[in-house]
Every structure is written in C-alpha cells, then in structure tokens.
C-alpha positions as CSV (number, residue, x, y, z in Angstrom):
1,X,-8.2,5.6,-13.0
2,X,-11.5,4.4,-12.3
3,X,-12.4,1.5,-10.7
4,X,-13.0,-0.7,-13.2
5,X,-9.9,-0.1,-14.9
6,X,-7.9,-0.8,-11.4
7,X,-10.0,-4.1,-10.7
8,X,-8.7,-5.3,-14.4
9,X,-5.1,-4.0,-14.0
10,X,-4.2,-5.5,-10.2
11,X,-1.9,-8.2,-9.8
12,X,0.3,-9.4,-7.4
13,X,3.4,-7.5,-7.4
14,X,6.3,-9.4,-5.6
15,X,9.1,-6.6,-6.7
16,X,9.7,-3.3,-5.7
17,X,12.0,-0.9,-6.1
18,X,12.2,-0.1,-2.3
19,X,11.1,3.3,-2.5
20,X,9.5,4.7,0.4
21,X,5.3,5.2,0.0
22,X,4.0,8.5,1.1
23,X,2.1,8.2,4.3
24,X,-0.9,10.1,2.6
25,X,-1.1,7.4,0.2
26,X,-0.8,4.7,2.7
27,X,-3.7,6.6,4.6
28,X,-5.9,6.6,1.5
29,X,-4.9,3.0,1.1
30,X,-6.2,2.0,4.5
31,X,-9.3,3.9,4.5
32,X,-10.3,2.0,0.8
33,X,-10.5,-1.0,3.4
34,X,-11.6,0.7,6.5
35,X,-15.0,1.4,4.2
36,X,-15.2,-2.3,2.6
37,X,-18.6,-4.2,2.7
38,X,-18.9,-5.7,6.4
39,X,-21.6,-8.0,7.9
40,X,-24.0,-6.0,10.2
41,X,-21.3,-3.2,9.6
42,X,-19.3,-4.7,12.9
43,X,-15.8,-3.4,11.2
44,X,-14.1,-5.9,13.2
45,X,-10.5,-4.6,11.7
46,X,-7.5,-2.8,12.7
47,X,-4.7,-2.0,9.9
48,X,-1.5,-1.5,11.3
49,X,1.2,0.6,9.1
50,X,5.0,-0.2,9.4
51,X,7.4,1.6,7.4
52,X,10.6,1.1,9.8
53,X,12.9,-1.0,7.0
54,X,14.3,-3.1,10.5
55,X,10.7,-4.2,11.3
56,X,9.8,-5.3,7.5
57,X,12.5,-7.0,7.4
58,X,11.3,-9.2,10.7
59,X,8.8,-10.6,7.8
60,X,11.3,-12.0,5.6
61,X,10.6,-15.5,6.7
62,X,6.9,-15.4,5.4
63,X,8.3,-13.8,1.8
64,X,11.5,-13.0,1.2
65,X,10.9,-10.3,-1.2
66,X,8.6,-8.1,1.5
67,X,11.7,-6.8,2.5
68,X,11.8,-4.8,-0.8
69,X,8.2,-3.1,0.0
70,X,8.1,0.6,0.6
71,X,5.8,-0.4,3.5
72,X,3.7,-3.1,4.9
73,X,0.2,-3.2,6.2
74,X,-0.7,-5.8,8.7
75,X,-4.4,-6.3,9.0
76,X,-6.1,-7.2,12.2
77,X,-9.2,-9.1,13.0
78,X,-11.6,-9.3,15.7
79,X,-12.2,-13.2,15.3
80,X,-15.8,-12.5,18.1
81,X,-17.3,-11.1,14.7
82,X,-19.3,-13.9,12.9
83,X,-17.8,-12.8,9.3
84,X,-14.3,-11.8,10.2
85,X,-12.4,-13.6,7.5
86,X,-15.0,-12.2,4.7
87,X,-14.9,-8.7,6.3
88,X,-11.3,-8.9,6.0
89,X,-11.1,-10.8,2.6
90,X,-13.1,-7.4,1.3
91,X,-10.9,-4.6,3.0
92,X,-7.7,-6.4,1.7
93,X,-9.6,-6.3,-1.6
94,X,-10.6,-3.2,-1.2
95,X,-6.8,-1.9,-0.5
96,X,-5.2,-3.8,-3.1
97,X,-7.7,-2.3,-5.9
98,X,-6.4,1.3,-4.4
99,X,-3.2,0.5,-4.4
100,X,-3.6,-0.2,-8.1
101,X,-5.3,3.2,-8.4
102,X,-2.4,4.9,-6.8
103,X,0.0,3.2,-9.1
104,X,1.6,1.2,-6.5
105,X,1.9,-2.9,-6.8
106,X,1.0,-4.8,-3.7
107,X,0.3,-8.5,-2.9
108,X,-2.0,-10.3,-0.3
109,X,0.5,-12.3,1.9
110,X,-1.6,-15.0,4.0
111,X,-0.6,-18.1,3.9
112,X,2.5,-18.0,4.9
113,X,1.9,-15.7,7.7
114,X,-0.7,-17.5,9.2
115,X,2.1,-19.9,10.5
116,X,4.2,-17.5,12.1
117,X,1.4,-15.4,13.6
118,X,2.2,-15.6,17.2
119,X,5.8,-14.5,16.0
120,X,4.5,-11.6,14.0
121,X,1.9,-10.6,16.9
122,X,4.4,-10.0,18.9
123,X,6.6,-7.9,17.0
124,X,3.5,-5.2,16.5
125,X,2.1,-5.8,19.7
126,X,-1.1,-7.1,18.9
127,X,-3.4,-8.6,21.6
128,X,-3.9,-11.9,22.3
129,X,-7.6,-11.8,21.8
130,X,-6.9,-10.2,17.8
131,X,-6.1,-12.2,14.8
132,X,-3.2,-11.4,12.3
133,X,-5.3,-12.4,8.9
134,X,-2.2,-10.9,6.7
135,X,0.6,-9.0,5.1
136,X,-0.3,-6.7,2.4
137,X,3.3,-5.4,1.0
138,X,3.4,-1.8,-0.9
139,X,5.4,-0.2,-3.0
140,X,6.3,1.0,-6.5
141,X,6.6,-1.6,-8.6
142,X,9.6,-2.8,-10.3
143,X,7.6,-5.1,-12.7
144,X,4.7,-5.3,-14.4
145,X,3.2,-8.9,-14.1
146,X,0.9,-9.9,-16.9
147,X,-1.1,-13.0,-15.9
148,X,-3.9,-14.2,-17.9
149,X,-7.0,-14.5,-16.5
150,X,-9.8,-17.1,-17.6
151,X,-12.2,-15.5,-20.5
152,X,-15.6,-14.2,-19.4
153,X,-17.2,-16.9,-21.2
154,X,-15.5,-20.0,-19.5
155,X,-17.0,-19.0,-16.2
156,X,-20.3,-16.7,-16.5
157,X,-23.3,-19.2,-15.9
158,X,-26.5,-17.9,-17.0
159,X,-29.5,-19.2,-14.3
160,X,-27.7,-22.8,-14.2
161,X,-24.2,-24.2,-13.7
C-alpha cells in the first residue's frame, strides 16, 4: 500500500481482536515516528513498547477498550524542546499511517491520558523531567470504521479564506 492510499484508509480503530502484534511490526511502527518531521531535527521522543496483557490493562481507565490491543505504544516527550507537542503530533501521525500500511487499526489516545499521567508515568517508569503525550493502541482490527470525511471542496482555499 502506498502512502497515499494508507493516509485515505486510517481511522481510529477502538476494536481488536486481541491478537498479539509481531514485535517486527511494532519496530517498523516505531521507527515510521522515530523519522517524522521535527523542529531543528531535536527528536525530543522516546516510544516505549508494552505488550505484557497485565500492564495494558493498567490503561483501562483512560479507554476501556485498550485492553483489547495486541500492544500499546506510549510516546514520550522531552517538553525542554520548543516544538515538542508538534514533533510528537507528527511521529504519532507518522505511526498511525504505518499501522494502516501494516494492516493493523490503531487509535491516538490523549486526552484521556493526559489526566492520569503521573499514574501512567509510573507504571513505565518514565522520569520526572519526560512528558507522557499518549497512548497509541495496536492491533488487528475487528472492525472496519467508515467515517466520512468533509469533501475536498468544502475546505481547499485557493490564495484567500
């Protein structure tokens, strides 16, 4: 699939089946964000991987269907950088878009998380000076959401609003 087609086919996936994700995929997954756009190329993330099914399901308060996932990928921000929450805003992007191109559904969990974050720092261990910016749950999907987007036409601007 190339990557227009993936960018046109993702969509939040909330349901799994729960079958595990092969850790080469997972790796691909994360290096699709490790090599998103990032101002004056600081990089200031750190994915973190957790497959343990006892650990996933420590999420369940910030969705309760993460616990279906075949893994989760918490990703990590250095908040010193100037553009952390775009540099991380593109490597979630970035992931979701592979994840797609894998065949695998996945979902950007934020805003929910961001409550619980010292809770969720904890349980992977993340230091104090790093900020949990989200969840992204993966897996194969058990649905196929069809959402419709707003046509071309109704927000393409030519030189003027």
């Amino acid at each position: 699939m190339n990557a227009l087609e993936a960018i046109r086919k993702r969509r939040s996936v909330r349901k799994f089946t729960g079958q595990p994700v092969p850790k080469s995929d997972l790796e691909t997954i994360v290096d699709a964000g490790r090599l998103a756009a990032t101002g004056h190329n600081e990089q200031p993330w750190d994915f973190i991987v957790i497959t343990q099914k006892e650990t996933i399901m420590q999420f369940l308060p910030a969705a309760p269907w993460i616990i279906q996932a075949g893994a989760v990928i918490a990703v990590v921000l250095d908040e010193k950088s100037r553009w952390w929450l775009e540099d991380g805003a593109a490597a979630i992007q970035n992931m979701l878009i592979a994840c797609t191109a894998l065949g695998y559904g996945a979902c950007w969990v934020q805003g929910d998380v961001i409550p619980r974050e010292e809770h969720f720092k904890d349980l992977l261990d993340i230091p104090d000076h790093k900020r949990l910016m989200a969840l992204v749950p993966v897996g194969i999907p058990a649905e196929a959401p069809e959402r419709e987007k707003k046509p071309l036409q109704q927000v393409l601007h030519w030189e003027k609003f």
